[in-house]
N, C-alpha and C positions, 0 to 999 in steps of 0.2 A: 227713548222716552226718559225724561227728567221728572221723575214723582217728588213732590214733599209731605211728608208726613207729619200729621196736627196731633198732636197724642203727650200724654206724660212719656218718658224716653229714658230708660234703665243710664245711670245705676236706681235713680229714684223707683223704690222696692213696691209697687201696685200690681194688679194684676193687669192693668191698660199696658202698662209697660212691658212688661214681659211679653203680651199679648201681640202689641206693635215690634219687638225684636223680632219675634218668632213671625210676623206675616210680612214685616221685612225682607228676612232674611229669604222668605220662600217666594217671596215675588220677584227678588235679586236669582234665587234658584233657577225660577223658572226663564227668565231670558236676562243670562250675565251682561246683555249692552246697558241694561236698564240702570240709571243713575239717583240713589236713593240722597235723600238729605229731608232732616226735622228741624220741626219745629217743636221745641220742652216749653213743657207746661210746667214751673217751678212752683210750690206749693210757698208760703209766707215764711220768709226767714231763709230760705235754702239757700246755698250757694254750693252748684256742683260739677264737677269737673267732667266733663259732656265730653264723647269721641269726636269724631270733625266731621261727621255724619249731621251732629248737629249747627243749622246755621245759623237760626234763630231762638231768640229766646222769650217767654210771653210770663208775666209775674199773674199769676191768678188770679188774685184781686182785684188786677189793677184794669182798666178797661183801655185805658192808652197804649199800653203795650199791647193791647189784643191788633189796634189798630193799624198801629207800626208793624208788626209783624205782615198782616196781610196786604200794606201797600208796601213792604220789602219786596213777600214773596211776588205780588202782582208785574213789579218791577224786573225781577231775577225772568231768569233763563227755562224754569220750572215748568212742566207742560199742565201738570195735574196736579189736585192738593188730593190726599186720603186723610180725611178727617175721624178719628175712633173718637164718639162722642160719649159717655158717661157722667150724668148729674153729679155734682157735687168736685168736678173736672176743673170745669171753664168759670168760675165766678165764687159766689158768696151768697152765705146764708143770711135772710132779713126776716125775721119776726115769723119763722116756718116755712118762709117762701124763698125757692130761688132766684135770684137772680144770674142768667146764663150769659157769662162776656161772649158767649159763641157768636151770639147776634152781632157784637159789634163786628167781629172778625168777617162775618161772613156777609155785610154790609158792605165792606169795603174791599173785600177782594175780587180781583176779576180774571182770575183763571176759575179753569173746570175745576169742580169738587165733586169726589162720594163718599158719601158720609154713610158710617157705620154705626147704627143703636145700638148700643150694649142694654138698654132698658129701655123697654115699651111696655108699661104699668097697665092693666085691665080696665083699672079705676083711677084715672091720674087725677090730682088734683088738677085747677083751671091753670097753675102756672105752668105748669109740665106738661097738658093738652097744648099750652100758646105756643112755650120754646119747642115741641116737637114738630109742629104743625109750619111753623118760623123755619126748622132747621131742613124741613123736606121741602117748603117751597123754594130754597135758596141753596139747593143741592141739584147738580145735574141729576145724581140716582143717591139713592137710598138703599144701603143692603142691612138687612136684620139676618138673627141668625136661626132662625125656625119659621114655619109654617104659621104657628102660632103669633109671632110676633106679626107674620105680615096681615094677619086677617086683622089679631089688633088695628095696624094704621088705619086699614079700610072701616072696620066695624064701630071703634070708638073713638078711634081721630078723625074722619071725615076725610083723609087721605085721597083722592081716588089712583093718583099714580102708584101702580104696585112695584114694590121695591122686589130687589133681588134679593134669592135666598142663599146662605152662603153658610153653611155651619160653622163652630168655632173651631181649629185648627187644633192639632194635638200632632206628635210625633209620630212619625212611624215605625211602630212598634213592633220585636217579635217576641208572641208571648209564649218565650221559653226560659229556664234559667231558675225558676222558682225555688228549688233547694239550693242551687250553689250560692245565690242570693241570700236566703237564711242564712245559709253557714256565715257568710262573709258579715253578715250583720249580728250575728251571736243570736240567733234564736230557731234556730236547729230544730226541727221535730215539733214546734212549736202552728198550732193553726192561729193565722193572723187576719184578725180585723183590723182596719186604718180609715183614716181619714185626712189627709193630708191639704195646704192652703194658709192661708195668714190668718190667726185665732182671736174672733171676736163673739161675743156672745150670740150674732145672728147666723151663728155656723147649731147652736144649738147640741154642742157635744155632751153635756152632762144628761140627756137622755139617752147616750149609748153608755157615758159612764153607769149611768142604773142602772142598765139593760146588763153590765156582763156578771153580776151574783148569777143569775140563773142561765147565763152562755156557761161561767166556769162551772158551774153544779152538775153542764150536760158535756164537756170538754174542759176536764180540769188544766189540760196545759193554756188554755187560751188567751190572748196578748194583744189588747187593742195599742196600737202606735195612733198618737197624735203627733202628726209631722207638719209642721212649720211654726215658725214667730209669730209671735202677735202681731195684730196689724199698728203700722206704724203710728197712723193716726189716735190709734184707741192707744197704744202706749205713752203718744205725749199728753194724752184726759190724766189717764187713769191709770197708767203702771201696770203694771201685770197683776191686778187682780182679778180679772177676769179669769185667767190660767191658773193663779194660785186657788180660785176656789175651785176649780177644778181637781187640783192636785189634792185640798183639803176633802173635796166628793171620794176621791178612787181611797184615801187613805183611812174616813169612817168608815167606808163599806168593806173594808180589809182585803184591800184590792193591789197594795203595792208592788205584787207580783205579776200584775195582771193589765196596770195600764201604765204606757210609758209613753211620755214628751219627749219629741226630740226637737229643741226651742233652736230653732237658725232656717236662714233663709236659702233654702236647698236651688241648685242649680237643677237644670232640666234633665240630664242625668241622673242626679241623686234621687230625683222624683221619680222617674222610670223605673228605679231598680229599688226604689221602695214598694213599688205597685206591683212589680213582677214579684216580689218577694209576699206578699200581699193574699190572702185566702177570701176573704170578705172583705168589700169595698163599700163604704157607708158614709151617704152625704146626710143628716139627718136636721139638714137647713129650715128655720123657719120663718120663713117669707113666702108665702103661698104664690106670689105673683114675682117671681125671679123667674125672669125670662130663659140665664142662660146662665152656666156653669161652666169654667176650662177643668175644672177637677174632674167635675163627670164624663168630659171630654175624653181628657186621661184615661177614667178608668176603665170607658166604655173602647178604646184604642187598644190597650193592657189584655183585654178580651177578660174583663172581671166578674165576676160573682155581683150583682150590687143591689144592695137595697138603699132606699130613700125616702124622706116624704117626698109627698106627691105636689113640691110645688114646678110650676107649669114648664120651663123646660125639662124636667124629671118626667112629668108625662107625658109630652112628646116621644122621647128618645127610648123611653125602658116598656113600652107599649107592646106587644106581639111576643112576649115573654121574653125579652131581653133584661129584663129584672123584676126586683120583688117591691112593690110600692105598701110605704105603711102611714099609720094617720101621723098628723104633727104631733111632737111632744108626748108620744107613747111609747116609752121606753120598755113595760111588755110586749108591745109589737112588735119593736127593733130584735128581741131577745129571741121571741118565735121565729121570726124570721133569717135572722145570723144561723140560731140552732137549726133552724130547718135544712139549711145548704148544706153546714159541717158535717150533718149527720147522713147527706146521700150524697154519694159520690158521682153516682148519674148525673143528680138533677144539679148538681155543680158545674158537674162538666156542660152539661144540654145551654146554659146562662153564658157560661165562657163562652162557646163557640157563636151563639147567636150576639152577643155585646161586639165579639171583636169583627162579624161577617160587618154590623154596622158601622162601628166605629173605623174598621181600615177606609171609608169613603171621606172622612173626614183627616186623612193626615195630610200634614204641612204643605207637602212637595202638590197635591191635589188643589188644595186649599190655594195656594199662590198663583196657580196657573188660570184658577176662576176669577181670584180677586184682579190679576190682570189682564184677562178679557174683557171685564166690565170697564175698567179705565180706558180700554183702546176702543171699546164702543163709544162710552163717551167723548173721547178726541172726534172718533169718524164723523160723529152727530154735530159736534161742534163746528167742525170746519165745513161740512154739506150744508146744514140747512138754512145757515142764512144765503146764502147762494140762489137755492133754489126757491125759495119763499119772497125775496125781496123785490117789487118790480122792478123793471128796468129805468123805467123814470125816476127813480126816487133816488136818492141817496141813502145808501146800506146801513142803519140801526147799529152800533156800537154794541156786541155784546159784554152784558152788566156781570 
């Protein structure tokens, strides 16, 4: 099988990207005949030096290249497209409204596609109901990555073909190491709260920053790590002032020994061995309707302690007491909560065992071997039913 992959494509720093390496790599995992090649989605201005993985290239904004790309790929040797779609991906912003090049791309290609939602909104606005509604009819299958998202399609898009469920992938973890891990990071003896991902204001960290006066009041060694860079986009707005006020938060509240940045863009390792190293795990996100998380993925893989707000993939997954769920933007809640775990060593441990019983269903090597069943269903469907469906009089329909 000859897949190509529609997605942004590392080194460009996203979470889509990282997200397509890693379900990459795990679909190459799962049957090594399999022959990967992308398609890069280049954001305005980029020019970047792509492995040979990449065949094609598609400029964002530009709609003509959406098209060229897809009558290449139609043309090429390619059995399958896997498309990871994400707003704000495939096109440009007009006056609050998207406009999605995905349509054009997907207009003009004529191999099989399955397309991945990274966001299925509760409440879409009408152009977000159109391109999602667009992207599913012009999709062999549709995988989202919760339960919740697929009732979405059916309840508020009108959807009726229900997509496949596929969680988001995360490593396969063993979660052991946690001291030698401190030692090696210099924070020894230290209980650790983190949060880790690319830092934008709707990660919502300065309500854990509030939250740790009264964590260090109950645990004076205690040591929130914020682990990763700012996100690239909010850095070419705005600079890192969204981090610097952060760093001015922990520094009023006389916190300097208490909250540390670590500003760089960590490999998939350095993330694992920050989370095993890890005491308290805390997404404290505020977007009530984010569908899906790879950090929660993480943490819940790590076998972690986690507290969160409660937006919707956070309630799916941490449900049956695999975490502690608190409201948005209540940084005494985050504090009760954190102090709650540190201070029982039981009911830490009882959160670890049940996060990681969940979260081992979801690592890579699992994850790849789903994602490539669904494409070989799609092929078998492909090539049977015009077959059987077409009369024998007629001449056989071109599939579009």
């Amino acid at each position: 099988m000859r897949i190509a992959f529609v997605a942004s494509s590392i080194p460009r720093r996203c979470g889509i990207a990282t997200f397509t390496a890693d379900l990459s790599a795990a679909v190459k995992s799962a049957d090594p005949s399999v022959r990967i090649f992308a398609a890069a989605i280049n954001e305005p201005g980029a020019a970047r030096a792509y492995g040979p993985e990449v065949r094609w290239r598609i400029r964002q904004e530009e709609p003509g290249t959406y098209r060229d790309a897809a009558l290449a790929i139609s043309a090429s040797n390619v059995d399958i497209v896997n498309v990871q779609h994400e707003f704000g991906l495939y096109g440009v912003w007009h006056d609050g409204t998207y406009d999605d090049h995905l349509r054009v791309f997907l207009e003009s290609l004529t191999k099989p596609v399955v397309t991945t939602l990274h966001t299925v909104a509760p409440k879409p606005e009408p152009w977000a109901l159109d391109t999602v509604r667009f992207v599913s009819e012009h999709s062999d299958q549709v995988v989202v990555m919760g339960t919740t998202a697929a009732r979405l399609l059916h309840d508020v898009y009108g959807i009726s073909k229900p997509p496949v469920v596929i969680e988001h992938g995360m490593p396969a973890i063993e979660p052991r190491g946690r001291h030698r891990l401190k030692r090696q990071l210099g924070v020894e003896e230290r209980p650790i709260v983190s949060t880790f991902g690319l830092v934008d204001p709707r990660k919502g960290l300065e309500y854990v920053i509030e939250a740790m006066p009264e964590i260090v009041a109950r645990h004076p060694e205690a040591l929130y790590l914020v682990v990763g860079q700012t996100h690239p986009e909010l850095q070419k707005r705005e600079g890192e002032s969204y981090r610097n006020s952060l760093i001015a938060s922990a520094a009023r509240l006389g916190l300097r020994d208490h909250v540390k940045f670590v500003n760089q863009y960590l490999t998939q390792r350095e993330v694992v061995d920050y989370l095993l190293a890890t005491d308290v795990y805390v997404t404290p996100y505020l977007d009530p309707n984010q569908i899906t998380s790879g950090t929660l993925a993480y943490a819940l893989g790590a076998g972690k302690a986690i507290v969160s707000t409660p937006y919707l993939h956070a309630q799916e997954v941490l449900g049956s007491g695999r975490g502690i769920l608190v409201p948005f933007r209540d940084s005494t809640a985050v504090a009760a909560a954190v102090n709650s775990i540190l201070g029982d060593p039981q009911r830490k441990r009882e959160l670890e065992l049940r996060a990681f019983e969940y979260g081992r269903q979801m690592a890579w090597p699992a994850i790849g071997r789903r994602v490539l069943a669904v494409m070989r269903d799609v092929l078998d469907h492909r090539v049977v039913e015009p077959a059987v469906e077409e009369p024998a009089h007629e001449e056989p329909t071109p599939i579009a």
